[in-house]
C-alpha positions as CSV (number, residue, x, y, z in Angstrom):
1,X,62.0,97.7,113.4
2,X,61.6,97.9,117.3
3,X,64.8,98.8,118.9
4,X,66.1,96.7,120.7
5,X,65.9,96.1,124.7
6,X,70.0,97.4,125.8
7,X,70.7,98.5,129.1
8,X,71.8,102.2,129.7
9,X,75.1,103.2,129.0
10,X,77.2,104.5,132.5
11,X,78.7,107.2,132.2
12,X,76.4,108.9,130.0
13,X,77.1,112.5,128.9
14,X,74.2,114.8,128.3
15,X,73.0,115.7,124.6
16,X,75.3,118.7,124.1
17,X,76.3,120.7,120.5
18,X,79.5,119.2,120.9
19,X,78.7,115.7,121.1
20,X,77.0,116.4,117.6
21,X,79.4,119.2,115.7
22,X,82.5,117.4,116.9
23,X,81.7,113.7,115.4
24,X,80.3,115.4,112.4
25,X,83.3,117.4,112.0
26,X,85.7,114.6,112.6
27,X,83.5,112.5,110.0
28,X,83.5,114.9,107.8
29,X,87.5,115.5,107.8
30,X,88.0,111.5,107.4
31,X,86.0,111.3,104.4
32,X,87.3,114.1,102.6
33,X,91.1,113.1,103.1
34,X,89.6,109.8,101.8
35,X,88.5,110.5,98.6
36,X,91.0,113.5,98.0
37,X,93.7,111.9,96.1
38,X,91.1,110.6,93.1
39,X,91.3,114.0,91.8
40,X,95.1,114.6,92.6
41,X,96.3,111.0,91.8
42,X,98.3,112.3,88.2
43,X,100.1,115.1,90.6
44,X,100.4,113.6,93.3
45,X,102.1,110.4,90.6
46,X,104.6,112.4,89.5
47,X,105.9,114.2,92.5
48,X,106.4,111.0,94.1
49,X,107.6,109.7,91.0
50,X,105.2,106.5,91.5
51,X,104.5,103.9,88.9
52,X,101.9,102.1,87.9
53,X,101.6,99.3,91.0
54,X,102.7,102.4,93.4
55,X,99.7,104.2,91.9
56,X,97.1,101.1,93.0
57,X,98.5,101.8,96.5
58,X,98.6,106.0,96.7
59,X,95.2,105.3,96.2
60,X,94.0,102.6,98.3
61,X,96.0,102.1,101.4
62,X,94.2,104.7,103.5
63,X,91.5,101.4,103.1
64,X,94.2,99.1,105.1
65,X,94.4,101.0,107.7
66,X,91.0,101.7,108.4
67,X,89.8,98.4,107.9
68,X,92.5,97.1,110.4
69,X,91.9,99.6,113.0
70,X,87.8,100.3,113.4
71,X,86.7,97.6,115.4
72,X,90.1,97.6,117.7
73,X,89.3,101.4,117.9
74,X,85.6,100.7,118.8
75,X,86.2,98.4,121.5
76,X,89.2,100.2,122.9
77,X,87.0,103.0,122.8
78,X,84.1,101.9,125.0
79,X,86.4,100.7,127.2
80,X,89.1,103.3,128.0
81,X,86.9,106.9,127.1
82,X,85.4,107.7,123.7
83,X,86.9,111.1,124.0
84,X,90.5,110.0,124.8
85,X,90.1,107.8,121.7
86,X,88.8,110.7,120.1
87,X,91.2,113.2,120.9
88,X,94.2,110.6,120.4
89,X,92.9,110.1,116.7
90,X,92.3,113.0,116.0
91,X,96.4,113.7,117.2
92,X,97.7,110.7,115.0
93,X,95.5,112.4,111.9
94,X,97.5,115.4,112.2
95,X,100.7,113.3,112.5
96,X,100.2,111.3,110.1
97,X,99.1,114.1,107.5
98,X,102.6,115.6,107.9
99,X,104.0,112.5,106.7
100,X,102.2,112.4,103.5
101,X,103.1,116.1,102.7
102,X,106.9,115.8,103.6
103,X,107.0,112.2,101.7
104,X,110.2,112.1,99.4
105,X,108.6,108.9,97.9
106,X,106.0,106.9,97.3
107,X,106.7,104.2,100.2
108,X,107.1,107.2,103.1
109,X,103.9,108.4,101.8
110,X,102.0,105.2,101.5
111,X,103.0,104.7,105.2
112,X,101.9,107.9,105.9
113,X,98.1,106.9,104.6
114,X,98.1,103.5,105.8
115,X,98.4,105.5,109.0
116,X,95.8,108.1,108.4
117,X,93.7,105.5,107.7
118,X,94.2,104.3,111.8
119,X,93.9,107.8,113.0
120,X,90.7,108.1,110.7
121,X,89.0,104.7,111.8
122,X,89.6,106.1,115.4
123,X,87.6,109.4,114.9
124,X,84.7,107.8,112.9
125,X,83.8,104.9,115.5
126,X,84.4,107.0,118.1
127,X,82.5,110.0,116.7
128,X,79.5,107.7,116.8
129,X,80.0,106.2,119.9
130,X,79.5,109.2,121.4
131,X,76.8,110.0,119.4
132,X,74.8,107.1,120.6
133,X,76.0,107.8,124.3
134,X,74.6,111.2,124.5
135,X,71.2,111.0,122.8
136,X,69.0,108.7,124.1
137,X,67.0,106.6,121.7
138,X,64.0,108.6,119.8
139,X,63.9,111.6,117.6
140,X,67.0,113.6,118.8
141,X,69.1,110.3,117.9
142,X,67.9,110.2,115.1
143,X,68.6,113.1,114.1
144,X,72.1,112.9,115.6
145,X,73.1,109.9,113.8
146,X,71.3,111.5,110.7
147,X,73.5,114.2,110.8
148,X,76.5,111.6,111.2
149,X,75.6,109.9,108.1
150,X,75.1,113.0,105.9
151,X,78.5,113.9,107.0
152,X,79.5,111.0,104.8
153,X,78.1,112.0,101.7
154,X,79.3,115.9,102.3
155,X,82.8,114.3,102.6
156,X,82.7,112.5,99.2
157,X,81.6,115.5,97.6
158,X,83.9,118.0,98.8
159,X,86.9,116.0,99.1
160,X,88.2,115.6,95.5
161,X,87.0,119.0,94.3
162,X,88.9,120.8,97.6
163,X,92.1,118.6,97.3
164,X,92.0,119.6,93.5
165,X,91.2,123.5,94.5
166,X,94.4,123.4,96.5
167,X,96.5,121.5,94.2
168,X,96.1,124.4,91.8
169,X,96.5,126.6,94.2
170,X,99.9,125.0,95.9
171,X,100.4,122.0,94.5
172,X,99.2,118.4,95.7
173,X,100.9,119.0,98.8
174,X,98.8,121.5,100.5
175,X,95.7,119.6,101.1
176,X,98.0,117.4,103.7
177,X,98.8,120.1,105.5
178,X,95.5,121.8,105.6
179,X,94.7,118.1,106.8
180,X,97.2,118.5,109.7
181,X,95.4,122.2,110.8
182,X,92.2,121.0,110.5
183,X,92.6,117.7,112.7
184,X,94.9,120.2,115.2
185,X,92.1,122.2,115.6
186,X,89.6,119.0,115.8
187,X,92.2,117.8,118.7
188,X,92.1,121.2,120.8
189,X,88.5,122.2,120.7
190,X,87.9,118.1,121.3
191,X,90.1,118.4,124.4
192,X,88.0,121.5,126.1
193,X,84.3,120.9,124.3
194,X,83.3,117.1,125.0
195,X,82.9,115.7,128.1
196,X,84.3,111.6,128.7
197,X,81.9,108.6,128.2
198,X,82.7,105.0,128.5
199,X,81.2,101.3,129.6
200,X,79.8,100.7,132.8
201,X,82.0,97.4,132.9
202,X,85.2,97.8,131.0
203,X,85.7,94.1,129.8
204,X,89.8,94.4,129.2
205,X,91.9,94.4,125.9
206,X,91.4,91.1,124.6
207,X,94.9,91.0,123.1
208,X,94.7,87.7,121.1
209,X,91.4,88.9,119.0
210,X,92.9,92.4,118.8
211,X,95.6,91.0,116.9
212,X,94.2,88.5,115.1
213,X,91.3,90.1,114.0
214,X,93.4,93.7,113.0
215,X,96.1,91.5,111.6
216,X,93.7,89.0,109.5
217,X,91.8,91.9,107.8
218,X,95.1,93.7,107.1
219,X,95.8,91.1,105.1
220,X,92.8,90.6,103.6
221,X,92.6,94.3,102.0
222,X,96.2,94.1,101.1
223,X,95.7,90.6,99.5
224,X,92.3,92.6,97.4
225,X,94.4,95.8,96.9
226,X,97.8,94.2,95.5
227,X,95.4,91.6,93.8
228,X,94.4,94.4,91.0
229,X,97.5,93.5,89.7
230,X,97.4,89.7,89.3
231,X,95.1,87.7,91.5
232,X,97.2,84.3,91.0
233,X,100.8,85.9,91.8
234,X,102.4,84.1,95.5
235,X,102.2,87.1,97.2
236,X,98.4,87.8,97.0
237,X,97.5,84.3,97.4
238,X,99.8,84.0,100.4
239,X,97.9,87.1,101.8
240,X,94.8,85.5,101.2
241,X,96.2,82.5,103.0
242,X,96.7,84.3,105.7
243,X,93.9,86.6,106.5
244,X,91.9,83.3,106.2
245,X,94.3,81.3,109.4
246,X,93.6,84.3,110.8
247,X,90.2,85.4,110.6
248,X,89.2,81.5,111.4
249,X,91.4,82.1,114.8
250,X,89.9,85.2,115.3
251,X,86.6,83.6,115.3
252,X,88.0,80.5,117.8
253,X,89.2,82.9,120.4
254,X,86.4,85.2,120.4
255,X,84.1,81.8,120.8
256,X,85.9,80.8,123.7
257,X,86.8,83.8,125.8
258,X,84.3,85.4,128.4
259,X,84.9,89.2,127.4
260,X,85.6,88.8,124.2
261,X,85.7,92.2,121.8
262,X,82.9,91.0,120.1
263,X,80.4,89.1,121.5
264,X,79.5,86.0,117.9
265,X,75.9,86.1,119.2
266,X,75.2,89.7,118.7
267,X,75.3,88.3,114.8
268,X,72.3,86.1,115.8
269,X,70.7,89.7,116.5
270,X,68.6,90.9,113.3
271,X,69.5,94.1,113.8
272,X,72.8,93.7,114.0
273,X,73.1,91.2,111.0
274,X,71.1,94.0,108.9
275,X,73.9,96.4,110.1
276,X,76.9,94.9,109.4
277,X,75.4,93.2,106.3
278,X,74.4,96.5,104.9
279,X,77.0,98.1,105.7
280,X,79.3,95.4,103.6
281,X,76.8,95.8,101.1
282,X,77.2,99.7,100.6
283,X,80.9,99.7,100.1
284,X,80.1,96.5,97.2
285,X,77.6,97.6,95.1
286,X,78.0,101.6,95.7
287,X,81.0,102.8,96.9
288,X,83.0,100.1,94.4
289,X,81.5,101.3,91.6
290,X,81.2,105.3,92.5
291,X,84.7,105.2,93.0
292,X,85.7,104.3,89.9
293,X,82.8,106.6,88.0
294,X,84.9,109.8,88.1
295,X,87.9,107.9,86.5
296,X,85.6,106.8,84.0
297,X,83.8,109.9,83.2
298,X,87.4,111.3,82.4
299,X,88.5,108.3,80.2
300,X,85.5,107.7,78.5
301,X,83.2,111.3,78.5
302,X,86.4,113.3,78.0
303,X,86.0,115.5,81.1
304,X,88.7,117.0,83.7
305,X,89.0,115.8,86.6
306,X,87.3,118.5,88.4
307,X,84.2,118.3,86.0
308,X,84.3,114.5,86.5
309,X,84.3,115.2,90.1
310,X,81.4,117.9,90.2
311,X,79.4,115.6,87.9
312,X,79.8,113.1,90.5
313,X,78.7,115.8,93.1
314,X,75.5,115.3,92.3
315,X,75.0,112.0,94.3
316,X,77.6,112.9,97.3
317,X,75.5,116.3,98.2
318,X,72.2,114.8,97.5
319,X,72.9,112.3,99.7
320,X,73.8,114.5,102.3
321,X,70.6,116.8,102.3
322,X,68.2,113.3,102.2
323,X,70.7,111.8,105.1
324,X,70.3,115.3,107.3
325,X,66.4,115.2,107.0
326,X,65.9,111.6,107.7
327,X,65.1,112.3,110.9
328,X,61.9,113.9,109.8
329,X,60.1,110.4,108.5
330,X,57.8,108.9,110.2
331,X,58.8,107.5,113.2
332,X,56.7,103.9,113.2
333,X,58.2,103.2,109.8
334,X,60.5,99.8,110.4
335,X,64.2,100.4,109.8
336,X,64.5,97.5,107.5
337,X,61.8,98.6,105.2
338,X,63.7,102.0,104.8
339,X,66.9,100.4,104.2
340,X,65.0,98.0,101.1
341,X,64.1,101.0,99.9
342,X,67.5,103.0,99.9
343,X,69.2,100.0,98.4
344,X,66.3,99.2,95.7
345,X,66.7,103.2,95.1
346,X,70.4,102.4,94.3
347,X,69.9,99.1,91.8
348,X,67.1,101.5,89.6
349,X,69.8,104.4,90.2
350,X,73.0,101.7,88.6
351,X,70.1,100.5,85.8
352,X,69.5,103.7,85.1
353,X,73.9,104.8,84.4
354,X,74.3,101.3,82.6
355,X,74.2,103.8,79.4
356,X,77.7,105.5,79.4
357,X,79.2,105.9,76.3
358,X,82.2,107.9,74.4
359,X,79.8,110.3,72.5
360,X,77.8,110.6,75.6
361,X,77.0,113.8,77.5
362,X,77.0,114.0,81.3
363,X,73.6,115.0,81.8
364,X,72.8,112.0,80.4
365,X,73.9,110.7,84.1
366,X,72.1,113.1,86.3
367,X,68.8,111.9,86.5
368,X,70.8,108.2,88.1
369,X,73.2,110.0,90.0
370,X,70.4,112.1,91.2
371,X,68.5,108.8,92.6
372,X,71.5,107.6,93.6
373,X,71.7,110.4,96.2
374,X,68.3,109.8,97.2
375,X,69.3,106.6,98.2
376,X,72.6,106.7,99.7
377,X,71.7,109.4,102.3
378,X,68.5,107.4,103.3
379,X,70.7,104.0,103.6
380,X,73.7,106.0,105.7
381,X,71.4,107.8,108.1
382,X,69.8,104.0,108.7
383,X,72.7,102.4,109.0
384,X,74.2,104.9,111.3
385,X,71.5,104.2,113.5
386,X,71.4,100.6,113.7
387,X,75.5,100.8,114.6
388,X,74.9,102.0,117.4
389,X,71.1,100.7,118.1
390,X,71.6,97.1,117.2
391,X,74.7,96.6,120.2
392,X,74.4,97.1,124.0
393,X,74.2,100.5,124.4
394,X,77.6,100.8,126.3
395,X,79.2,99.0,123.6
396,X,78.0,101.6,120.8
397,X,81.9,102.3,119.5
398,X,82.1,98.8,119.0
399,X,78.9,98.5,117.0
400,X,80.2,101.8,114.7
401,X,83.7,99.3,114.5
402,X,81.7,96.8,113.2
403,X,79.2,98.3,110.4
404,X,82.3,100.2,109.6
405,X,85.2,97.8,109.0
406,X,82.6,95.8,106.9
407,X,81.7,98.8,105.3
408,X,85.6,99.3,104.2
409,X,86.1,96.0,103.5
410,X,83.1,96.1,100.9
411,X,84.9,99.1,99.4
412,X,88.4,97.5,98.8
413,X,86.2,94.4,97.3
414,X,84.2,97.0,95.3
415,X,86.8,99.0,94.0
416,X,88.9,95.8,92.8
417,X,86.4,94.0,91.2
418,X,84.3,96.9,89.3
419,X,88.1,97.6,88.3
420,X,88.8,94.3,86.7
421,X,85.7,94.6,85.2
422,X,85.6,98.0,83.8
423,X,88.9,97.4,82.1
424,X,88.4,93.2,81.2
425,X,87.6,94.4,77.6
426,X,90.5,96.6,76.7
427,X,91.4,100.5,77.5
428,X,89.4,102.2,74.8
429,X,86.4,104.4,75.6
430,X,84.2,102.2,74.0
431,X,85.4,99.4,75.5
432,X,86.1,100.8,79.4
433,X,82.5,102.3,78.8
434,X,81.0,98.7,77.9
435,X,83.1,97.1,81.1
436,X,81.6,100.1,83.2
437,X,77.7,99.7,82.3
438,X,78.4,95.5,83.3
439,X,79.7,96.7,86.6
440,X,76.6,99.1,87.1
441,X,74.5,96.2,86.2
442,X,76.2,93.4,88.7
443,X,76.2,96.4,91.1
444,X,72.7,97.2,90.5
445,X,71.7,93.2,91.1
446,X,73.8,92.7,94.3
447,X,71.5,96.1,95.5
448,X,68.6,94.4,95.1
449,X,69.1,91.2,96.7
450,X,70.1,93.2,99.9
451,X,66.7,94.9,99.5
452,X,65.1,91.6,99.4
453,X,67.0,90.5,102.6
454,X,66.0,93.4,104.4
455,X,62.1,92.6,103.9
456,X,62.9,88.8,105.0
457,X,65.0,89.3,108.0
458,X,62.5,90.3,110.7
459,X,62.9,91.2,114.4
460,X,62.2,88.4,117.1
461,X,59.2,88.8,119.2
């Protein structure tokens, strides 16, 4: 895919071991506080003294709060200092990670990951966004943004097994307030290390679509998250309701306005389509069902969950090592084509796990999980590149917002509906093993027909 024709970004910072180790870092951080509670869940449960609703939400409102904030983050971002944004998230994580490991209950701490979710959203579009303003395009963004995306998969991996290392160690506690040091020290060395990027031409807060838009996909991830417990009950559908009036408005008063947050026409981009679209994609058909394949490994395999989430190591760190060398393929190779391949990589991985069973062993995954890795750290390196490629180039924080919030938003659809279908047929392990292999299969088919996309959307001349 050519890249396409942006002007220069003012205010560009030079290429400096900061601009990389500091977003990597901070993505790094993100995802593992993302995925820690799956292995602390049960302890975390009963200290909080949470039932079975509660539960949905210790896991999943980090999700809200990301999803609400990464494009708002993006734009505000480009606009006011990528590094202030930085810094200032990076802040709020700490903040916020003291609330979740003083929480007497289940509602202070909920609130406490709704807003680590913000902080989060602020230090991963803005981690890129300075990523893309201080490597030009060509090899050394490549391998920038390369090492952005592997940062992804490293989180994944390490995140449950370190949060269930520490809660052995201290309790469930601890990992929030080795959260808070870490994203202290991410603050500080922030502070002195990076230097300040922004737009040539700041275009303003755009207050109405802020709101609307951070307000309309609040509601849609709480309508998904709370709908795991009844998709017909008032309150969901009245969430749905309203993330619909105000998605639609969103979409009016970006139309009309002449600096809006997000320009409607970068979607007639290819580029940009094949970003956001892939990135919605991901969190569907791979991050849905992943999530739930360490829950399921316990349930139906019989293993802990640190086994489980070791097993599952296999794809996170693989995906990490293919993501950190993607830099090193060939250079005239079209972006598209590489992202058909990641994503028909991941439908032949989800064929090939459609097997699980209660007398099964978990070798009997590693072979899938294995190409699963393959193809997760070639479609996150890509990806990473197009958010940032497939936008103007001083409105590269923005782009991350956008291939991130869809990215989120595919999760919170992903988790919910590989849920409902992993557990349709009963709460046996014959029966959640049946429910998972159809949600490795439906997976497996909405991978492909994003690889088939990818080959038909083309760049214009």
């Amino acid at each position: 895919m050519t890249t396409l024709a942006t002007p220069r970004a003012a205010h560009r910072v030079p290429g400096t071991a900061a601009a990389l180790t500091l977003p990597a870092a901070a993505t790094l951080l993100a995802l593992m506080n993302y995925c820690a509670p799956a292995a602390t869940l049960a302890d975390t449960a009963r200290g909080l003294r949470a039932g079975g609703t509660a539960q949905i939400w210790l896991m999943s409102s980090i999700s809200l709060g990301l999803a609400a904030a990464l494009l708002a983050a993006g734009s505000l971002a480009d606009d006011h200092g990528r590094k202030r944004t930085f810094v200032i998230g990076a802040v709020a994580l700490a903040v916020s990670s003291v609330a979740c490991a003083l929480a007497p209950n289940a509602s202070v701490f909920i609130a406490g990951r709704i807003a680590q979710g913000a902080a989060s959203a602020a230090l991963l579009v803005t981690g890129l966004g300075i990523v893309g303003a201080s490597f030009e395009p060509g090899p050394r963004r490549a391998r920038a943004t390369g090492m952005w995306g592997a940062m992804v998969g490293l989180g994944i991996a390490l995140g449950p097994i370190a949060a269930a290392g520490l809660t052995v160690l201290g309790g469930w506690r601890l990992w929030y307030w080795t959260t808070v040091a870490a994203a202290a020290l991410l603050a500080l060395v922030a502070a002195r290390a990076l230097g300040e990027s922004r737009a040539e031409r700041p275009r303003g807060v755009d207050v109405p679509g802020l709101v609307t838009m951070s307000l309309g996909v609040a509601a849609l991830v709480a309508a998904i998250t709370w709908g795991r417990t009844g998709w017909t009950a008032p309150g969901v559908l009245a969430l749905f309701a309203a993330a619909a009036v105000l998605l639609a408005a969103f979409t009016l008063v970006e139309a009309r306005r002449r600096e809006p947050m997000i320009d409607l026409a970068l979607f007639r981009r290819p580029a940009f389509l094949l970003s956001v679209t892939g990135a919605l994609v991901t969190g569907l058909a791979v991050i849905g069902v992943m999530t739930y394949l360490a829950t399921m490994m316990s349930l139906v395999m019989g293993l802990s969950p640190v086994a489980a989430a070791l097993v599952l190591a296999i794809w996170s760190a693989l995906s990490f090592v293919v993501a950190l060398q993607a830099h090193r393929l060939p250079a005239h190779l079209p972006v598209r084509r590489l992202l058909a391949a990641g994503f028909a990589l991941a439908a032949i991985s989800e064929f090939a796990m459609a097997d699980m069973a209660p007398d099964g062993h978990w070798w009997r995954l590693a072979p899938g999980l294995a190409v699963a890795g393959v193809a997760s750290g070639l479609t996150n390196a890509m990806l990473a590149r197009l958010a940032v490629e497939s936008v103007p180039a001083d409105r590269a924080s923005m782009g991350a917002g956008a291939n991130n919030t869809a990215r989120y938003i595919g999760a919170s659809l992903g988790v919910a509906i590989v849920g409902a279908v992993a557990t349709g047929s009963g709460h046996d392990p014959a029966a959640l093993a049946h429910g998972t292999n159809v949600a490795m299969v439906a997976s497996a088919v909405i991978a492909l027909a994003y690889a088939a996309l990818a080959l038909v959307i083309r760049e214009k001349p």
